[in-house]
C-alpha positions as CSV (number, residue, x, y, z in Angstrom):
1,X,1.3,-8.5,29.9
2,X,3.3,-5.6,30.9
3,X,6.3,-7.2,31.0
4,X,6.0,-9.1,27.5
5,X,5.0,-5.6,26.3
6,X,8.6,-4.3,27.8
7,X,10.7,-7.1,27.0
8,X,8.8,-6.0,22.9
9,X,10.4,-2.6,23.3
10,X,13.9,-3.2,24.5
11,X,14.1,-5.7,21.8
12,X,13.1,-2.7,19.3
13,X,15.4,-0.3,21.4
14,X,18.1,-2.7,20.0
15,X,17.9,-2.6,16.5
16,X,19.8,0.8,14.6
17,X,18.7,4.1,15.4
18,X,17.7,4.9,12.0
19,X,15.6,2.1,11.6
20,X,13.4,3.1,14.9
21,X,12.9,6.4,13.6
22,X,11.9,5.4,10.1
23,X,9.7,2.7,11.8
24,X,7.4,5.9,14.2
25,X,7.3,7.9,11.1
26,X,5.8,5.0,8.8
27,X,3.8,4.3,11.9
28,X,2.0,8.1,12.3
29,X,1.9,7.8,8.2
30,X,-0.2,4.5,8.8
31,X,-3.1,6.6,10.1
32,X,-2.8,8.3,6.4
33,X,-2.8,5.7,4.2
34,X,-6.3,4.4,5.0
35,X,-8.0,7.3,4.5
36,X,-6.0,7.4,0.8
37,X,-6.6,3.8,0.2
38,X,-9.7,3.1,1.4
39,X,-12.1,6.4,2.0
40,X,-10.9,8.2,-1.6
41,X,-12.3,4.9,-3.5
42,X,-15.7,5.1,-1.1
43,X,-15.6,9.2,-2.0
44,X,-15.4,8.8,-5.7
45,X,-18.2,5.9,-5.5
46,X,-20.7,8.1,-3.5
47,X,-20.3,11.1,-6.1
48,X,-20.3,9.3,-9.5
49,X,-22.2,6.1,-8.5
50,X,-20.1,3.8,-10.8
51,X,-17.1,2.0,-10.3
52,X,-15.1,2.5,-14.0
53,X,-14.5,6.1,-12.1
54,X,-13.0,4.6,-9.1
55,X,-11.0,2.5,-11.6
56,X,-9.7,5.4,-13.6
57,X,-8.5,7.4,-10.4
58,X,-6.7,4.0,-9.9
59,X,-4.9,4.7,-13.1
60,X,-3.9,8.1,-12.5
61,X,-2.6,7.6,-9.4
62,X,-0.4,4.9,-10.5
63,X,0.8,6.9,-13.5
64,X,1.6,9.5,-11.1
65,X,3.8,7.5,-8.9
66,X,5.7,6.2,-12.3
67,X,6.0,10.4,-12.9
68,X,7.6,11.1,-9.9
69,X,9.5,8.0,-9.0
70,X,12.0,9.2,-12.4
71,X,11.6,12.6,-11.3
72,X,12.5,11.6,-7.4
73,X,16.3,10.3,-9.1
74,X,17.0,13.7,-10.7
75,X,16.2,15.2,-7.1
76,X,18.0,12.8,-5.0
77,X,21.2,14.6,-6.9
78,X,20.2,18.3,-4.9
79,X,18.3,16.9,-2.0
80,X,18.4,14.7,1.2
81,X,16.4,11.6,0.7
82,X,14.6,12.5,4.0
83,X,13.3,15.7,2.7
84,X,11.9,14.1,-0.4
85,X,10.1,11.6,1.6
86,X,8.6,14.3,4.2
87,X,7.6,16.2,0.8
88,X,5.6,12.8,-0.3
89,X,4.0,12.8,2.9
90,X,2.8,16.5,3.0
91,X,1.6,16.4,-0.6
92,X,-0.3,13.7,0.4
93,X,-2.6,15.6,2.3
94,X,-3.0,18.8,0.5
95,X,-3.5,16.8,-2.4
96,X,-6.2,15.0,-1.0
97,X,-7.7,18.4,0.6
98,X,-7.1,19.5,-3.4
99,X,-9.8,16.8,-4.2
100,X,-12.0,17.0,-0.7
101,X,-12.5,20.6,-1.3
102,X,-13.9,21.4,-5.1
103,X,-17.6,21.1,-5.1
104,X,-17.6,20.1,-8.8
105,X,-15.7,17.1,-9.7
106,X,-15.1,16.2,-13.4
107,X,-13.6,13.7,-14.8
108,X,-10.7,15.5,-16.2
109,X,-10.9,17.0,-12.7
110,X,-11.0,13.4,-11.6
111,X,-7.9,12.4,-13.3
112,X,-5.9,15.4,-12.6
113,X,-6.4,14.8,-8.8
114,X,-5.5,10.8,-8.8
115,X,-2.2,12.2,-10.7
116,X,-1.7,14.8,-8.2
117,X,-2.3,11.9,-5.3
118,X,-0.4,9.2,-7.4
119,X,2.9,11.9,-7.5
120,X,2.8,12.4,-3.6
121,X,2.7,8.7,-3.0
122,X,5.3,8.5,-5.3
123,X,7.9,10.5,-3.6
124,X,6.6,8.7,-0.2
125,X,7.0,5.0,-1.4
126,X,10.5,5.2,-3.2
127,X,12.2,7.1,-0.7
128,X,11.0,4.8,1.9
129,X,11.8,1.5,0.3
130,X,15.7,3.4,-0.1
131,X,15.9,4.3,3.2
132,X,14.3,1.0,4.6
133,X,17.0,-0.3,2.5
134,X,19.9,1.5,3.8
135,X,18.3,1.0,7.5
136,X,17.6,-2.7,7.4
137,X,20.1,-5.7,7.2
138,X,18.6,-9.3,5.7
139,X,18.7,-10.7,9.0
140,X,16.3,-7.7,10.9
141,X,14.0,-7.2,7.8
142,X,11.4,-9.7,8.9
143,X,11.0,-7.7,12.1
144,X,11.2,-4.7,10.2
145,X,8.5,-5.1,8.0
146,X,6.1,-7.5,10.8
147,X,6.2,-4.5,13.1
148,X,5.8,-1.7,10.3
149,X,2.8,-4.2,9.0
150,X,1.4,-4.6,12.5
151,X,1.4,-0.5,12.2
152,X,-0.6,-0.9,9.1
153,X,-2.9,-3.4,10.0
154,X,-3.9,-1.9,13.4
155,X,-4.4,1.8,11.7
156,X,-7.0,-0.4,9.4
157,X,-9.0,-1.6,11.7
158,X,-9.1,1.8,13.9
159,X,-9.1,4.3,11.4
160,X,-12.2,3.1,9.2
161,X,-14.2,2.7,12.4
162,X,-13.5,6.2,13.6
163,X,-13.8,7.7,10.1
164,X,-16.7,5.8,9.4
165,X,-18.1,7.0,12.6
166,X,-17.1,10.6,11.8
167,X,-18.8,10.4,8.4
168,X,-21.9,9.2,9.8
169,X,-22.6,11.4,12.7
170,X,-21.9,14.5,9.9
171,X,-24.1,13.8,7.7
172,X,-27.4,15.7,8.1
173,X,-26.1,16.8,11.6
174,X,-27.2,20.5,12.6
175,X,-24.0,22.3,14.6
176,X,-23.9,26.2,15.4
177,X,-27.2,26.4,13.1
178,X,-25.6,24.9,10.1
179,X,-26.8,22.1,8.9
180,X,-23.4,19.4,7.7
181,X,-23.1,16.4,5.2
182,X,-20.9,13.5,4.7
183,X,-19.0,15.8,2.2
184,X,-17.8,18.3,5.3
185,X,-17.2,14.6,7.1
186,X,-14.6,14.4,4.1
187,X,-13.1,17.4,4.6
188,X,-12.7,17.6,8.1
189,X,-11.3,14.4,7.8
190,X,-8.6,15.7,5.3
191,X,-7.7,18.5,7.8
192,X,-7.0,15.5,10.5
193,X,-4.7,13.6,7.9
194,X,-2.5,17.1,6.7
195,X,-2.2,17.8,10.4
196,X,-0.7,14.0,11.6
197,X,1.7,14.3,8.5
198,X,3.1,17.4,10.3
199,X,3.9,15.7,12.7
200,X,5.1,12.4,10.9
201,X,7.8,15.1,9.2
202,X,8.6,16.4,11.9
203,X,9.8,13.1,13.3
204,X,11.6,11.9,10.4
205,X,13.6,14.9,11.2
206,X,15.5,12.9,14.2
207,X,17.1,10.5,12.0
208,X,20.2,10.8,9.6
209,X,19.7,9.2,6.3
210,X,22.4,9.1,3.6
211,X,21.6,9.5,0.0
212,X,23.0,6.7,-2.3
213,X,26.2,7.0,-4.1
214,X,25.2,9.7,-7.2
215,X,26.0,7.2,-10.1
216,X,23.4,6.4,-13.1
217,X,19.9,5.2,-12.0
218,X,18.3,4.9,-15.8
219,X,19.0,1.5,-17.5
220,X,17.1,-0.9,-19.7
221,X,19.2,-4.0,-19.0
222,X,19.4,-5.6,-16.0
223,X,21.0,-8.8,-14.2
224,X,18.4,-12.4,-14.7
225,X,17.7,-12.4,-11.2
226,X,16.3,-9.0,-11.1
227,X,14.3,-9.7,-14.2
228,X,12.6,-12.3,-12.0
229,X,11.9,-9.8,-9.6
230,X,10.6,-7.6,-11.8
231,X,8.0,-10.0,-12.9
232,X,7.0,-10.8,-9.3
233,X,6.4,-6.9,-8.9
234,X,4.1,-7.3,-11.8
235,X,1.8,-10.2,-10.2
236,X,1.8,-8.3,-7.1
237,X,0.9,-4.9,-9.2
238,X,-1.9,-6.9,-10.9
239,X,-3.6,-7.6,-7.4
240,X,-2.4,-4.5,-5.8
241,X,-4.7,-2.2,-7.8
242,X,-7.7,-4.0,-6.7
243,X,-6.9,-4.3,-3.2
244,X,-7.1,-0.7,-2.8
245,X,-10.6,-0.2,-4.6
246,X,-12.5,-4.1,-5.1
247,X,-13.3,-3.3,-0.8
248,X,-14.5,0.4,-1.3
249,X,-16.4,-1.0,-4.2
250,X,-17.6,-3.9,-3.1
251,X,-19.1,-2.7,0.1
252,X,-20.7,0.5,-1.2
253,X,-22.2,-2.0,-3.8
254,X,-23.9,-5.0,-1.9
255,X,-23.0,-4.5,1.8
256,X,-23.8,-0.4,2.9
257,X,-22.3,3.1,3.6
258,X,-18.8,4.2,4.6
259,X,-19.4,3.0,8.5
260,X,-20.0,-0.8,7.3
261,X,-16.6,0.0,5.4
262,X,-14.8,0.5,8.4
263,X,-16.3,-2.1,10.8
264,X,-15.8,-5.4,8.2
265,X,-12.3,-3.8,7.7
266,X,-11.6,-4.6,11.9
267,X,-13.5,-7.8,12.2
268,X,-10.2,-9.8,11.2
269,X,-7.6,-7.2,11.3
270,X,-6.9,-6.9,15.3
271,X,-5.8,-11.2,14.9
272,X,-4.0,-10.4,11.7
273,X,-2.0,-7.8,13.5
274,X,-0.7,-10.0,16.5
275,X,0.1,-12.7,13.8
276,X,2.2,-10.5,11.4
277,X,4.1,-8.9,14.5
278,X,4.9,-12.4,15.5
279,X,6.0,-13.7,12.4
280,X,8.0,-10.9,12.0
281,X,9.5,-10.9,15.5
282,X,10.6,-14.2,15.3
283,X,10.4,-15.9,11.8
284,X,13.9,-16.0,9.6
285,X,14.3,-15.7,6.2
286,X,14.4,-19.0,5.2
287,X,10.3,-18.6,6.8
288,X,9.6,-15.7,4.0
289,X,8.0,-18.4,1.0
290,X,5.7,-20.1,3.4
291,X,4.2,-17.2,4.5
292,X,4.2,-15.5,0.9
293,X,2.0,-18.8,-0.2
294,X,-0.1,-18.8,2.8
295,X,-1.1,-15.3,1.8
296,X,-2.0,-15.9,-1.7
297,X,-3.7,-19.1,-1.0
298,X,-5.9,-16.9,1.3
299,X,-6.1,-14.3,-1.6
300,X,-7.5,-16.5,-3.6
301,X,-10.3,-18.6,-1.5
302,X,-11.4,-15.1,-0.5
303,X,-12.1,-14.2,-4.3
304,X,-13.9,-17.7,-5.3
305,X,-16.0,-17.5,-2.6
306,X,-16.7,-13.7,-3.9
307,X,-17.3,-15.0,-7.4
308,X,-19.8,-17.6,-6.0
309,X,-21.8,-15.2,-3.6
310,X,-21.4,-12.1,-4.8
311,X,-23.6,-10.7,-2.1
312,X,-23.2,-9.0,1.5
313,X,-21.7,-12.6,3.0
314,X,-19.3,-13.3,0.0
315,X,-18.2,-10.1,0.1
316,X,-17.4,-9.8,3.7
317,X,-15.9,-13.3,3.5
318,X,-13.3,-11.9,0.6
319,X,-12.7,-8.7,2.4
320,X,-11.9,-11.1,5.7
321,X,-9.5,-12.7,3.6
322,X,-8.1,-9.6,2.0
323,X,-7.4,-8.2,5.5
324,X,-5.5,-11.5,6.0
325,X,-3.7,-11.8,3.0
326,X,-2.4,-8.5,2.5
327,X,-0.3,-8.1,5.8
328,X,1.3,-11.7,5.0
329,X,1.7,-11.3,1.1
330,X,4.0,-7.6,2.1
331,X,6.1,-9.1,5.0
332,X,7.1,-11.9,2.9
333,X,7.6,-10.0,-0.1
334,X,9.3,-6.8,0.7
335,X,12.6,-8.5,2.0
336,X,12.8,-10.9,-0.8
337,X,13.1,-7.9,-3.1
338,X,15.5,-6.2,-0.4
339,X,17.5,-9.2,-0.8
340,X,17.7,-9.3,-4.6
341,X,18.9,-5.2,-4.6
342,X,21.1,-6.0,-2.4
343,X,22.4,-9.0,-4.6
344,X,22.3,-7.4,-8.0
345,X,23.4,-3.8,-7.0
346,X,26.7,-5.3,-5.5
347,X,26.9,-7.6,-8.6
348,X,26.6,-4.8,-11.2
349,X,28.0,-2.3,-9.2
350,X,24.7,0.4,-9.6
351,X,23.2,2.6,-7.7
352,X,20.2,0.9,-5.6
353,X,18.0,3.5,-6.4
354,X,18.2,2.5,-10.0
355,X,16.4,-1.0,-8.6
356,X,14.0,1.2,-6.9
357,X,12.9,2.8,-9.5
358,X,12.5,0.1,-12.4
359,X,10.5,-1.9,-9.3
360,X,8.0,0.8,-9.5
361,X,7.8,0.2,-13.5
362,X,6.9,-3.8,-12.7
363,X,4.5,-2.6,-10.1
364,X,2.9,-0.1,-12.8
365,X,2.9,-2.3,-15.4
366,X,0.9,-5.1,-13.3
367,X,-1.6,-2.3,-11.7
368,X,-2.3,-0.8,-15.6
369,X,-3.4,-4.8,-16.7
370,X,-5.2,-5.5,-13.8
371,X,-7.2,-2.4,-14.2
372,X,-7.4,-2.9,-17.7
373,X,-8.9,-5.8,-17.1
374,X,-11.9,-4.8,-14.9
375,X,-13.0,-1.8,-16.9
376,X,-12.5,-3.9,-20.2
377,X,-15.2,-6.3,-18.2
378,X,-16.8,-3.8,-16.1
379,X,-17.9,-1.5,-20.1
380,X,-18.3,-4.5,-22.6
381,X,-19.4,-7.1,-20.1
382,X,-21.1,-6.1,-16.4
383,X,-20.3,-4.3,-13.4
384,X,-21.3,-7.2,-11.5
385,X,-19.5,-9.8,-14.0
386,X,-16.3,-7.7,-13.3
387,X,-16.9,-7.6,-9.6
388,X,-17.3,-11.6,-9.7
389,X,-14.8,-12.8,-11.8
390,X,-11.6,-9.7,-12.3
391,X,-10.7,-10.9,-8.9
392,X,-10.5,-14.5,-9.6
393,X,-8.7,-14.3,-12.7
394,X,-5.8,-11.9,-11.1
395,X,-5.9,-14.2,-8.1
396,X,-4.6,-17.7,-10.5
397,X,-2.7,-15.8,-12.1
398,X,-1.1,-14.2,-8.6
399,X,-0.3,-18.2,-8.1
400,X,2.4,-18.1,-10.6
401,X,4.4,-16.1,-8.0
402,X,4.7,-18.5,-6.1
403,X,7.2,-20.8,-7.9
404,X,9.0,-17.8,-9.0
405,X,9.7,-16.2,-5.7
406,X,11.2,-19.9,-4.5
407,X,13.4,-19.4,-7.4
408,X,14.5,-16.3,-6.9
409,X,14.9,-16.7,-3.0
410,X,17.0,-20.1,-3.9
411,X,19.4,-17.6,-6.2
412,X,19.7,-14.8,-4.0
413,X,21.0,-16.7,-1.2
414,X,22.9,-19.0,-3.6
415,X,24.7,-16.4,-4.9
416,X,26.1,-14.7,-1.5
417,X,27.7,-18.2,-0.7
């Protein structure tokens, strides 16, 4: 065991420096994004008691990330695209300690604080596709994204558990004479996740990452191919938003309290994890389709089985699958549009952060209708109808990416010839 675990880490002390220092920073950010992801959904749940509000922050948070994706262009003009990333990362937690903190939480409140969220993420996620981007050839990106998922996965499985556990030894505890809830749980927690950004920041701080070439990053016409792309980014958006609130949801629903969230999340995820490394480590991009269809065939038997059961085994079963899918559907898809930027960008001689940033409207634009969809169901229908069926309908439609990501991996490759 040892020694496969050291022949592992002199393959990763091969690849380029930047790379391995972009790779520990995204891995001491993976203990973040749970607790963002996962734990904010569960938060808004246990104060309002309904899940439109849960879908709302959703919104918020996406349109912030639109907000300061254009925003992020301007900057990358003044300042290193490292520093904008470390600022996504900080924001992240006080925004979060922002929210954790006010006893009284409004809606306007409410939507002010998934906007606030939604910009720090958006300064995170842009600058790290660019620099994942610059740091990354075609031919490493499957390891890139298998270990950096492997990160992901295994900080889902731990982190829920331990914050679960947190949450639940808090609440009603008595400590120094003062009695505690789950809502100092929260906090405490958000102190944890501002203090490991520090330190994810101060990491980043070993590498030396090059802005991109200051040319024009606003257009409204772009190349065929990456109109393609653009439309996968939407059927990924249209699952995306759920993935990050149908769990919380879910489970606070028909399954129990924030410690059940975090031990279905690590049932499957530990398995998940060795299999995403490995595909990563030793799959090639000609691999990248199968395993994007595996995923979404995965996706979708999780959400039937959801729609026919919707009770504590269906949704454990589609949670199961979600843990599955997800990991598979991002190490397939991140490289195909990595590909297709570095295609296009060559081809009509832009700035690649002009890619970036129209990605992030497909992804918004996906997010919005699939959101759109469950509170349209969740108000003129049911909660429960929406919680059956919103997850089905985006998961058929999510198989129309399929045939279009062939396509688009058949052109990109095509075109390099």
């Amino acid at each position: 065991m040892l020694s496969k675990l050291n022949t592992e880490y002199k393959y990763f002390q091969t690849m380029p420096h930047n790379m391995r220092v972009l790779l520990i920073t995204n891995m001491l950010y993976s203990l973040v994004l749970p607790v963002v992801e996962i734990f904010m959904a569960a938060y808004i749940m246990r104060y309002f008691s309904d899940t439109t509000y849960v879908a709302l922050f959703q919104v918020a948070m996406y349109t912030g990330i639109i907000i300061t994706s254009l925003t992020n262009g301007f900057l990358l003009k003044h300042f290193k695209v490292a520093h904008l990333y470390s600022l996504g990362i900080l924001l992240s937690g006080l925004s979060m300690g922002g929210m954790m903190f006010v006893k009284d939480i409004t809606l306007i409140g409410l939507i002010i604080s998934g906007t606030l969220i939604g910009a720090a993420s958006g300064f995170f996620w842009t600058n790290r596709y660019l620099m994942a981007l610059n740091s990354t050839a075609d031919e490493n990106r499957n390891y890139f994204f298998g270990l950096e998922t492997f990160f992901f996965t295994i900080s889902n499985i731990t982190v829920p558990i331990l914050i679960g556990v947190l949450l639940a030894s808090f609440d009603g505890a008595t400590i120094f004479g003062r009695v505690f809830d789950v809502y100092s749980g929260y906090r405490i927690v958000t102190i944890l996740v501002f203090a490991i950004t520090i330190v994810a920041v101060i990491w980043l701080s070993r590498g030396k990452f090059e802005n991109p070439p200051q040319k024009r990053f606003l257009f409204l016409r772009f190349d065929k191919l990456w109109n393609k792309q653009i439309l996968l980014a939407a059927f990924k958006g249209l699952v995306q938003g759920f993935l990050v609130t149908a769990p919380a949801m879910l489970i606070m629903r028909y399954v129990g309290k924030e410690g059940a969230l975090g031990l279905i999340q690590g049932i499957s995820g530990g398995l998940t994890a060795i299999l995403v490394y490995t595909l990563g480590r030793f799959t090639k991009p000609n691999h990248r389709i199968v395993i994007f269809s595996v995923g979404i065939f995965i996706f979708l038997l999780g959400t039937i089985i959801n729609g026919i059961e919707l009770s504590m085994i269906g949704v454990m079963i589609f949670v199961l699958c979600k843990v599955f899918y997800q990991p598979l559907h991002d190490l397939s898809y991140f490289p195909i549009m990595m590909k297709v930027i570095d295609v296009v960008s060559e081809r009509e001689n832009r700035n690649n952060y002009a890619y970036i940033l129209n990605h992030e409207f497909g992804l918004y634009l996906g997010r919005v209708v699939g959101l759109g969809l469950f509170i349209f169901l969740a108000f003129y229908v049911s909660e429960a109808f929406a919680l059956r069926y919103a997850l089905i309908i985006v998961a058929v439609i999510q198989l129309l990416s399929i045939p279009l990501a062939k396509n688009i991996l058949k052109y990109s490759y095509s075109d390099n010839k």
